[in-house]
LODREN-61792 format. One line per 3 residues: number of its first residue (from 0); their letters; for each residue y, x, z of N, C-alpha, C. Coordinates in steps of 0.001 Angstrom, whole numbers, plus 500000, padded with zeros to 6 digits. Last residue first. Layout:
NUM	a	Y/X/Z/Y/X/Z/Y/X/Z | ...
END
This chain:
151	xxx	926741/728549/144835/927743/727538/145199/926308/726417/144773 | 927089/731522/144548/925849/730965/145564/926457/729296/145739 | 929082/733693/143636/928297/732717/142420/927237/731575/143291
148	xxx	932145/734216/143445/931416/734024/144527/929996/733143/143925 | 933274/736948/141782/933030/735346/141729/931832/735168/142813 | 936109/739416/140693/934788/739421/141338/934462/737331/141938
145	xxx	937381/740978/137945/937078/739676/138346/936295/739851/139336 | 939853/742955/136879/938739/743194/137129/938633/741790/138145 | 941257/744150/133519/941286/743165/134852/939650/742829/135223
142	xxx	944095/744915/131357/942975/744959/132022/942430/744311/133064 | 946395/744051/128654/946285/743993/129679/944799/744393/130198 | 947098/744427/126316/947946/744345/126764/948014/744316/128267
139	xxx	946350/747269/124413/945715/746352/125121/947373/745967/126160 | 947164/746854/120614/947310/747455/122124/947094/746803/122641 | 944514/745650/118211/945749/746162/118608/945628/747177/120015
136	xxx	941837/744395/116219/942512/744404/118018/943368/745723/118003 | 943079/742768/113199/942563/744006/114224/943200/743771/115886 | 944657/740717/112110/943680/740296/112309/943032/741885/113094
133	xxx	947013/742368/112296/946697/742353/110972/945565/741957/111047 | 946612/742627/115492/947596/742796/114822/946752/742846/112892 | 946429/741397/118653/945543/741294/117622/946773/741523/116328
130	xxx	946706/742528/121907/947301/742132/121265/946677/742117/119507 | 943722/742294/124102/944431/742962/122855/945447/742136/122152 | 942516/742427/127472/943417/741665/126655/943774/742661/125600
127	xxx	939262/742854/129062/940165/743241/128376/941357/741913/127746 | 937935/742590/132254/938613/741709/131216/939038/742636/130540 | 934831/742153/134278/935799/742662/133367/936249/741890/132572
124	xxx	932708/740911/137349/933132/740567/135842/934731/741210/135332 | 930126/740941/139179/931790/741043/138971/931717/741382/137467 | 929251/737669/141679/929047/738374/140340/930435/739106/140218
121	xxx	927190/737429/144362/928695/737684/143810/927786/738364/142277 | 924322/736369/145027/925894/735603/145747/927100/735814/145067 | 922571/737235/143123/922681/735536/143716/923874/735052/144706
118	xxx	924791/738690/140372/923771/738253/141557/923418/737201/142001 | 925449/740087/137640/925407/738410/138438/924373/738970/139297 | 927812/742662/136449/926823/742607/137508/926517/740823/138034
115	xxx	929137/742794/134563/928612/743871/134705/927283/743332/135440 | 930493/740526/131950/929573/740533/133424/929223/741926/133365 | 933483/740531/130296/932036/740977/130623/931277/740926/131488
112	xxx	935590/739050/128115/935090/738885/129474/933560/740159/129110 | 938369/739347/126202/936983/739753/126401/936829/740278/127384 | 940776/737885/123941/940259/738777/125487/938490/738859/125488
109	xxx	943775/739061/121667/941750/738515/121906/941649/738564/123647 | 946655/737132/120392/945326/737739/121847/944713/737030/121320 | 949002/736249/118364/947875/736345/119033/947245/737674/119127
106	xxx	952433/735785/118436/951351/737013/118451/950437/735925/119479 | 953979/733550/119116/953613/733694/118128/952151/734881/118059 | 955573/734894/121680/955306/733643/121293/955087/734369/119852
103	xxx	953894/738257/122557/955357/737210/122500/954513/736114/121733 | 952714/740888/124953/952883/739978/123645/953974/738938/123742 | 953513/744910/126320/953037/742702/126340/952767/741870/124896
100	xxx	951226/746773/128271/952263/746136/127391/952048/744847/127569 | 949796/746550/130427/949888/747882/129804/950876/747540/128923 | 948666/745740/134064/949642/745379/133100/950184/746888/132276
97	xxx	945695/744799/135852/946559/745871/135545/947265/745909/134199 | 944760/743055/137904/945159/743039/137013/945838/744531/136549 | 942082/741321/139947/943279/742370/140091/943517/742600/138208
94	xxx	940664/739081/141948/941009/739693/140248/942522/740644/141034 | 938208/737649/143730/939222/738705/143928/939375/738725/142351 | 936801/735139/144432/937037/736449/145404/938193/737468/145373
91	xxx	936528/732187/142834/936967/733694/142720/937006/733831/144223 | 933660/730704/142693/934730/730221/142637/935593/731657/142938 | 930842/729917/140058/931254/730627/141057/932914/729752/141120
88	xxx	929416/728958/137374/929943/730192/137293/930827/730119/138681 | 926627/726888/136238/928031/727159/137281/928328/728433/137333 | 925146/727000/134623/926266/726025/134056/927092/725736/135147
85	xxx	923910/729865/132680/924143/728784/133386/925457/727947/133520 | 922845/732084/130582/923289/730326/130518/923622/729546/131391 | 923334/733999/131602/922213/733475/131035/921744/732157/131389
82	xxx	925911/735017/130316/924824/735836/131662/923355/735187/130953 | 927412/733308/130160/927012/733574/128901/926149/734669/129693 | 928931/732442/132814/927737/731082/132070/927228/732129/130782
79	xxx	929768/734747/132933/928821/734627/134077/928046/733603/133024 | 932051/734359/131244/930977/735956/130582/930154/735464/132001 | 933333/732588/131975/932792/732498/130913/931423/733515/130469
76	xxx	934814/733560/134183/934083/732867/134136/932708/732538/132891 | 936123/735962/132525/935139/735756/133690/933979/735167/133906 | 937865/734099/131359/936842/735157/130674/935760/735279/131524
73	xxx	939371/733047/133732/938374/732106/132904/937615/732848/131948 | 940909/735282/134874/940075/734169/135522/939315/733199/134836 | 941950/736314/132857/940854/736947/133156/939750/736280/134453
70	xxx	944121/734365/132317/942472/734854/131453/941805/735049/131631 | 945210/734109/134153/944775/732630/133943/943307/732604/132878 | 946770/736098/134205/945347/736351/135012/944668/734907/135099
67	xxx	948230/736258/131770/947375/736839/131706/945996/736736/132994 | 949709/733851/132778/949007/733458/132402/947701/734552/131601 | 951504/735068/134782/950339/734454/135431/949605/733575/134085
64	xxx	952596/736885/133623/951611/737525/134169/950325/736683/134634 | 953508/735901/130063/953653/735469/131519/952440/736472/132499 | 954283/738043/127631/953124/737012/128036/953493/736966/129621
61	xxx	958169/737886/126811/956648/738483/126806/955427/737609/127613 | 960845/736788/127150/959899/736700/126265/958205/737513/125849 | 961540/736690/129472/962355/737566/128884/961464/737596/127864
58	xxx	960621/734062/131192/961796/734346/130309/962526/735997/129941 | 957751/734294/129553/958444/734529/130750/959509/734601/130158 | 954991/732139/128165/955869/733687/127745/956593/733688/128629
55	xxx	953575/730012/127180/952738/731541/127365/953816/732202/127954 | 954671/728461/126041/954592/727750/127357/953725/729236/127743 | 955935/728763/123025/956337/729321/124182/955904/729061/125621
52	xxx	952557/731141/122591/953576/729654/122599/954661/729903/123389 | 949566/732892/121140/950712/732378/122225/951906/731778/121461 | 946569/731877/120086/948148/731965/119393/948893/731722/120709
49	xxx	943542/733436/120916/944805/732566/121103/945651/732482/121183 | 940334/733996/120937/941201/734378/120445/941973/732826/120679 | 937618/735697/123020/938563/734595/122227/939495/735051/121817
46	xxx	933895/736372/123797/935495/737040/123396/935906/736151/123114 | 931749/737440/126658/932609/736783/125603/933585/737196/125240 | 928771/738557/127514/930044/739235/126731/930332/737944/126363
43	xxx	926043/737674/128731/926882/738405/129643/928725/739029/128752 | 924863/737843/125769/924264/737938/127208/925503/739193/127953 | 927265/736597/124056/926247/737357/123820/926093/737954/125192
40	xxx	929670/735207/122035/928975/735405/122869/927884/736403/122990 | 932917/734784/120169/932123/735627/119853/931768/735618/121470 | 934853/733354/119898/934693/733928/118550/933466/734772/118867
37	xxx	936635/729816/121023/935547/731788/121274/935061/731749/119942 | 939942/729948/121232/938865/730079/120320/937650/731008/120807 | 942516/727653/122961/941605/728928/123048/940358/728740/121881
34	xxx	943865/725559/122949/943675/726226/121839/943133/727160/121540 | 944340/725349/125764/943735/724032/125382/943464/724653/123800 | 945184/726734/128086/944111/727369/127377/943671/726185/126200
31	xxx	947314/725518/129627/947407/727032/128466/946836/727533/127678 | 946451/722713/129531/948250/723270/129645/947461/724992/128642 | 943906/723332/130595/944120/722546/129394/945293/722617/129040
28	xxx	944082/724947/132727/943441/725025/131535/943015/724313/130398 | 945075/723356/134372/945877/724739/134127/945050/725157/132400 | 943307/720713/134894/944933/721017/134623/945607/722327/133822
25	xxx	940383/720636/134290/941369/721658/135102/942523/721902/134343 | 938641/719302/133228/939123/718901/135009/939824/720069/135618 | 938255/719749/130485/938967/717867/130661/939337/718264/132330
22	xxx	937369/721578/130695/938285/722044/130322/939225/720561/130550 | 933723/722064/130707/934938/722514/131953/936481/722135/132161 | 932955/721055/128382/932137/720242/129708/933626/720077/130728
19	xxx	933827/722965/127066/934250/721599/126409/934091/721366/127491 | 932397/725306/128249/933623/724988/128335/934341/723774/127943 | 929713/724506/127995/930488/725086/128976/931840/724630/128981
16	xxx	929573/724917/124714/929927/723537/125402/929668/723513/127090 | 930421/727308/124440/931036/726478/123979/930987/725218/124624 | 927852/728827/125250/929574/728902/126574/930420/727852/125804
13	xxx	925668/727660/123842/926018/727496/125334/927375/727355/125930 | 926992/728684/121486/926313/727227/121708/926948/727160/123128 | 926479/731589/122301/927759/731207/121905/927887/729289/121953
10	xxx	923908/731819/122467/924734/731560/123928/925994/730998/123667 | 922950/730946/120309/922543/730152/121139/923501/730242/122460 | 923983/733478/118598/924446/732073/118263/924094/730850/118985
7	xxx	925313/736087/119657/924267/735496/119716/924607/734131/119854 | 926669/738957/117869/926618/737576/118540/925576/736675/118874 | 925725/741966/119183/925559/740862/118517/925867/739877/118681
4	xxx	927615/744898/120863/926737/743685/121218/926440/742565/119879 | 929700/746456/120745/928743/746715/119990/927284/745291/119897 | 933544/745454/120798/931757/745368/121393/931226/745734/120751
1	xx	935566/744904/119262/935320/745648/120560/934094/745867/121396 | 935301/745401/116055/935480/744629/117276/935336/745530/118501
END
């Protein structure tokens, strides 16, 4: 995997039902993310996994850009509530993205959020994207750097 970190089966608890809680009041993330899998928590690290579709893909058939930063905007999020546990994670400041290859309908992505840093006003938070090939993380398809306004 891509982490050295343990799973930890209480946070993983946690960001799970985080996200069940999160996922009924945001349109966008029930449209793209409604099949998302976390596979794996642990103070401040999440990871998922999720079969792209065609509602993923641009018309020239690779992952939409805006639904790669639909990731790294909710990894993000995710890796702040798996921080240590809480049950607001902020509203964005800034993501930037940086595009390395792509994926297609059918190929599943892992991603994996990280908190570097929660404060009491900003947290910033990393993304990886892997294209997942023979169940292994693959080429990254994408990178991305989150910053969250956390004082809400």
């Amino acid at each position: 995997m891509s982490s050295e970190t343990a799973n930890d089966a209480e946070i993983l608890a946690h960001v799970e039902k985080f996200w069940e809680g999160r996922k009924p009041h945001s349109p966008i993330y029930q449209f793209l993310l409604d099949d998302i899998k976390l596979i794996h928590a642990s103070k401040g690290v999440v990871r998922a996994r999720l079969l792209l579709t065609k509602a993923h893909v641009n018309a020239h058939g690779g992952i939409h850009g805006s639904v790669s930063a639909t990731l790294v905007d909710w990894v993000g999020g995710m890796a702040i509530a798996a921080w240590d546990k809480r049950t607001k994670t902020g509203v964005s400041t800034d993501i930037h993205i940086t595009y390395q290859t792509s994926a297609k309908d059918g190929d599943t992505i892992e991603v994996e959020g990280r908190a570097g840093k929660v404060g009491g006003t900003l947290a910033f938070t990393t993304a990886t994207i892997w294209k997942v090939v023979e169940d292994k993380l693959g080429p990254i398809i994408a990178t991305g750097s989150h910053t969250k306004f956390v004082r809400v």
